[in-house]
N, C-alpha and C positions, 0 to 999 in steps of 0.2 A: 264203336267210336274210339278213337286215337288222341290221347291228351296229352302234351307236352307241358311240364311245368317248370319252368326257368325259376333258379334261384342263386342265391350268393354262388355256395360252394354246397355241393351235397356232403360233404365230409362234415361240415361247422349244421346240418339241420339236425333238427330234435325232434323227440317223439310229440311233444306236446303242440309243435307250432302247426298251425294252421296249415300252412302249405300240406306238410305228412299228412296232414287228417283228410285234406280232398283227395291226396293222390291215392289213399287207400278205400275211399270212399268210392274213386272209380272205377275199383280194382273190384270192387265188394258189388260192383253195379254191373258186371260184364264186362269192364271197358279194358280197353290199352293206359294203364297211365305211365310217360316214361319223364325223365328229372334229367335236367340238364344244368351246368354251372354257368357265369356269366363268362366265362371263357370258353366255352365247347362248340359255341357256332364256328361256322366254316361259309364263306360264299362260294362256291366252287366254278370249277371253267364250266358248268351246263349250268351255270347261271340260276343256279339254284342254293338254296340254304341247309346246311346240313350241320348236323350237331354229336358230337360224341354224348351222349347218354343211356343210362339206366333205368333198367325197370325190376322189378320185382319179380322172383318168379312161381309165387303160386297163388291162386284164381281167387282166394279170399283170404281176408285176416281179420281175427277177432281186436288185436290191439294195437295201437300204432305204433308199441316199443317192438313186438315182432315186426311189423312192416318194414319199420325203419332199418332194422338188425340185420332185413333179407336185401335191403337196398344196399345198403354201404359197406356190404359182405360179399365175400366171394362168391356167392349164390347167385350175385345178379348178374341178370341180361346184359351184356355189354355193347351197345353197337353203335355205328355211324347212320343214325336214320337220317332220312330226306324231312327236314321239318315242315316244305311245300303239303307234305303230304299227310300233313295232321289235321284233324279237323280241327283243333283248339289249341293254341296256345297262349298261357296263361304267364301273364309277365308278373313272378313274386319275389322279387329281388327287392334288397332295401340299397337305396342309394349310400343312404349317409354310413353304412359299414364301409362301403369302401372308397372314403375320403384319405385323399394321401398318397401310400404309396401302390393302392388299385383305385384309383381316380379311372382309369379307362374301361373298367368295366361297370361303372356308373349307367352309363347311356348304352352299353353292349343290346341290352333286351330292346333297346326302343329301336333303334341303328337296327338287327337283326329283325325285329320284328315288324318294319315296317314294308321291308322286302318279302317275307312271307304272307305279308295281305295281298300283294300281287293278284300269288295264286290261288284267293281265294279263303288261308286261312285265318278264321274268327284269331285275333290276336286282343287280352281282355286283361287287362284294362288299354284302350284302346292307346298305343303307343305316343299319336303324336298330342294327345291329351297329356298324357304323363311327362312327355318332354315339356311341358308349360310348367307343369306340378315339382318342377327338378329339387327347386329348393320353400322355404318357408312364403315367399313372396307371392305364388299362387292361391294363399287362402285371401292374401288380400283384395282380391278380385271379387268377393262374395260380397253381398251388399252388407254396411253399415251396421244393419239392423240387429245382425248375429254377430258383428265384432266387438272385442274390446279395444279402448283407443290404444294408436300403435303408432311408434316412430321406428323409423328402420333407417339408422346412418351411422357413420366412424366416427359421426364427429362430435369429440367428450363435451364440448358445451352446450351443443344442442342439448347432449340425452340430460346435462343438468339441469337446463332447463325445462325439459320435460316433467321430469322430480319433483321439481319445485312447485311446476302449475297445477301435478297431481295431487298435492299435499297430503296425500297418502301415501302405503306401499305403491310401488311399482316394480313389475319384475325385468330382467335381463334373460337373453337369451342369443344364442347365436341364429342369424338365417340360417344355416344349413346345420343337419344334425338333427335326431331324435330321440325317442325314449329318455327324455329330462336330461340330457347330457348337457354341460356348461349352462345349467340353469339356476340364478340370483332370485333372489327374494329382497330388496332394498327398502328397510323401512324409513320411518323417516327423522330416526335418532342414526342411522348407517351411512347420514351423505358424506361425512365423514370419512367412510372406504369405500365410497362409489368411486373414485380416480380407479384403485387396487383389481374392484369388480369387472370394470367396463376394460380396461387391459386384459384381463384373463377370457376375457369372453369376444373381445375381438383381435384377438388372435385367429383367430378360425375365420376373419373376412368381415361381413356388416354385422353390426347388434341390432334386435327386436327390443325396442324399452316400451311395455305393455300397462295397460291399469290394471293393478291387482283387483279380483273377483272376490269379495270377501266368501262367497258361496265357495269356492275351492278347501277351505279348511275343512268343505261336507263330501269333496272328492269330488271326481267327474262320476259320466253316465258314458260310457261305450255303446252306441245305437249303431246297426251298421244298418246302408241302405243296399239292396240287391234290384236291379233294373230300373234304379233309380225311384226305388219306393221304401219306404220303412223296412228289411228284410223281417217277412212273418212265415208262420211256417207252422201247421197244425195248430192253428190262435196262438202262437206265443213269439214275440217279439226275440230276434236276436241281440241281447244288448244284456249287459253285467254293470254293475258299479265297482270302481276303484276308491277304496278311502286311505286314506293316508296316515301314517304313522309318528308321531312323535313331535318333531318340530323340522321333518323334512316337509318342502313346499309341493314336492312331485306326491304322485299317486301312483305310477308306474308302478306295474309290480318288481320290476329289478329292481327300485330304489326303495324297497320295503310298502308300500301299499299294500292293503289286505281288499279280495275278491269280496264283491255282495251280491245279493239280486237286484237287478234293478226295479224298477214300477216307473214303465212309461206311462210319462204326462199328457195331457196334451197341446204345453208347452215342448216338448221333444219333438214331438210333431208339428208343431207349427214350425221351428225350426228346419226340418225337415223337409217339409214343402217349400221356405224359401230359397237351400240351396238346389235345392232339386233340378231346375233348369238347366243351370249350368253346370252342372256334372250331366244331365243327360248332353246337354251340347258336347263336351268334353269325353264320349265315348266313356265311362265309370261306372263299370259293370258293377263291382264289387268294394265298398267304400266303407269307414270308421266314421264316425263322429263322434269330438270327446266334446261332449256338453257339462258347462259347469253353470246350472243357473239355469239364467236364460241367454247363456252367450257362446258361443263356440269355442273352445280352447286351441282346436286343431282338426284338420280333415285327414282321414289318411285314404291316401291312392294307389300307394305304392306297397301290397304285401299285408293289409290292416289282417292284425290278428285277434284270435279271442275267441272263434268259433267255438271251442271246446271251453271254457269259461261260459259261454253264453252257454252250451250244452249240459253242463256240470247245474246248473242254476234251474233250468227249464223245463229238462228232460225229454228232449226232442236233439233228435241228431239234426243242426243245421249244415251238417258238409253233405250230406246227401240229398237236403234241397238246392246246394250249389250246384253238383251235378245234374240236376232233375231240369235244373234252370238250360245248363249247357246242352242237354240232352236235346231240350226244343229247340234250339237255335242251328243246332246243327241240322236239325226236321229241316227249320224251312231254308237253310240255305241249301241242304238236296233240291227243293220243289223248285229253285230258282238259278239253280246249275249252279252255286257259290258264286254266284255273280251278285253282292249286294250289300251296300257300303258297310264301312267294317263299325262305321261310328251308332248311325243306327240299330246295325244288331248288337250290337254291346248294352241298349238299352230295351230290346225287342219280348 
């Protein structure tokens, strides 16, 4: 099996993200796994997709800070492969890194990847699903029931009066962006520098003004789902808790949050089952959910990390049930000549 894994820039990856831990996981499983940047496609004159990428060059690896050292080292594989001719490729790029001044390789993996389903290859999470998912606006498509209330506009009077009908916190946030970046916490002695907030944070394009979750001071729940189910894996659920530190409002672990075990509910699960649909509709092979409560904070579509935090916690390796997942779907699109839409094997 041949897996291509798109990402930012292979130079900016690390041993601990997610992506390294599948591509060595494939590596560890018998497979090809080769990493491409969101610049390295090529559409060429045979009308095919071709990518400068790397691989690693030996058959196993006990740790992903080797793997990584043999990828973005002179040891590695260098070549222009034919991407047509992959059986997987895995779009793990985050958008919001390259807001700005690599805006165009935003949409590179979706744009590229949509031409290599062409030929057949499983491209996961499934591109033009992700193109929906571009910015923050896609979760609000998810029913009611797992949001909290949300205004998303530029314009300062509204989000005041927003504030006000809150009568509690409410937080700010930019649409586009992740990992807690330009993120407000507005209590309700601060309306005072809400003018000051809502500047700094729509700069970046439209603000999200949110109802604070008082359950967030307990941090989220990281639950991922795989084929559109709870991801489980020798009985034990992929998913870790973030708690937060101090009198920062994020959990993230960049912005100081500490790792826990989680203990799925089955509240986590009922949530679960109701975005379910539409992420299987949406081709979301591989998905985050940061649950705070009983409400969703955020889906991630695009690159959700954590596997090895979920593995750290568990003790079950979940990047090798990722591959085990990919390994069947590449089975049945043999039996079926790779002739078979890209959005139901994504969830198969």
């Amino acid at each position: 099996m041949r897996i291509g894994f798109m990402v930012n820039d292979i130079k900016t990856e690390e041993p601990g993200y997610t992506t390294t831990r599948l591509a060595m996981a494939t590596i560890n499983r018998g497979h090809e796994a080769w990493v491409m940047g969101a610049g390295d496609f090529a559409y060429d004159v045979d009308e095919k997709i071709h990518a400068r990428a790397r691989s690693a060059p030996k058959n196993t690896y006990k740790s992903s800070d080797g793997y990584l050292a043999d990828l973005q080292g002179k040891k590695a594989k260098a070549e222009r492969i034919t991407v047509d001719e992959l059986d997987v490729l895995m779009l793990r790029n985050d958008p919001s890194t390259d807001l700005g001044l690599r805006a165009w390789a935003q949409s590179s993996g979706i744009i590229f990847g949509r031409a290599a389903m062409r030929h057949g290859v499983i491209v996961l999470n499934d591109p033009n699903g992700l193109a929906k998912a571009m910015n923050k606006m896609y979760f609000q498509l998810f029913p009611e029931q797992v949001r909290p209330r949300t205004l998303i506009t530029r314009d300062r009077d509204e989000i005041k009066k927003f504030a006000k009908a809150e009568g509690e916190n409410i937080v700010l946030k930019p649409l586009q962006g992740s990992g807690g970046t330009g993120v407000f916490l507005v209590r309700k002695d601060d309306l005072s520098n809400l003018n000051q907030m809502i500047e700094a944070v729509s700069r970046d394009g439209y603000v999200i003004a949110q109802e604070y979750l008082p359950a967030a001071s307990e941090g989220d729940t990281r639950l991922f789902l795989m084929n559109g189910q709870p991801f489980r894996y020798k009985g034990k659920y992929a998913a870790f808790r973030r708690v937060r530190t101090g009198d920062d409002i994020r959990s993230n672990i960049h912005a100081g949050g500490k790792l826990r075990q989680a203990e799925i509910s089955d509240m986590h699960l009922k949530i679960a089952e109701i975005v379910r649909p539409k992420l299987v509709q949406d081709g979301m092979f591989l998905v985050g959910l940061d649950i705070v409560g009983d409400k969703l904070m955020e889906i991630n579509v695009f690159s959700p990390g954590g596997l090895g935090s979920a593995q750290k916690f568990e003790k079950v390796n979940f990047s090798h049930a990722v591959i085990i997942a990919l390994e069947r779907k590449v089975e049945y699109m043999s039996y079926y000549r790779r002739n078979f839409d890209n959005v139901e094997m994504s969830s198969l």
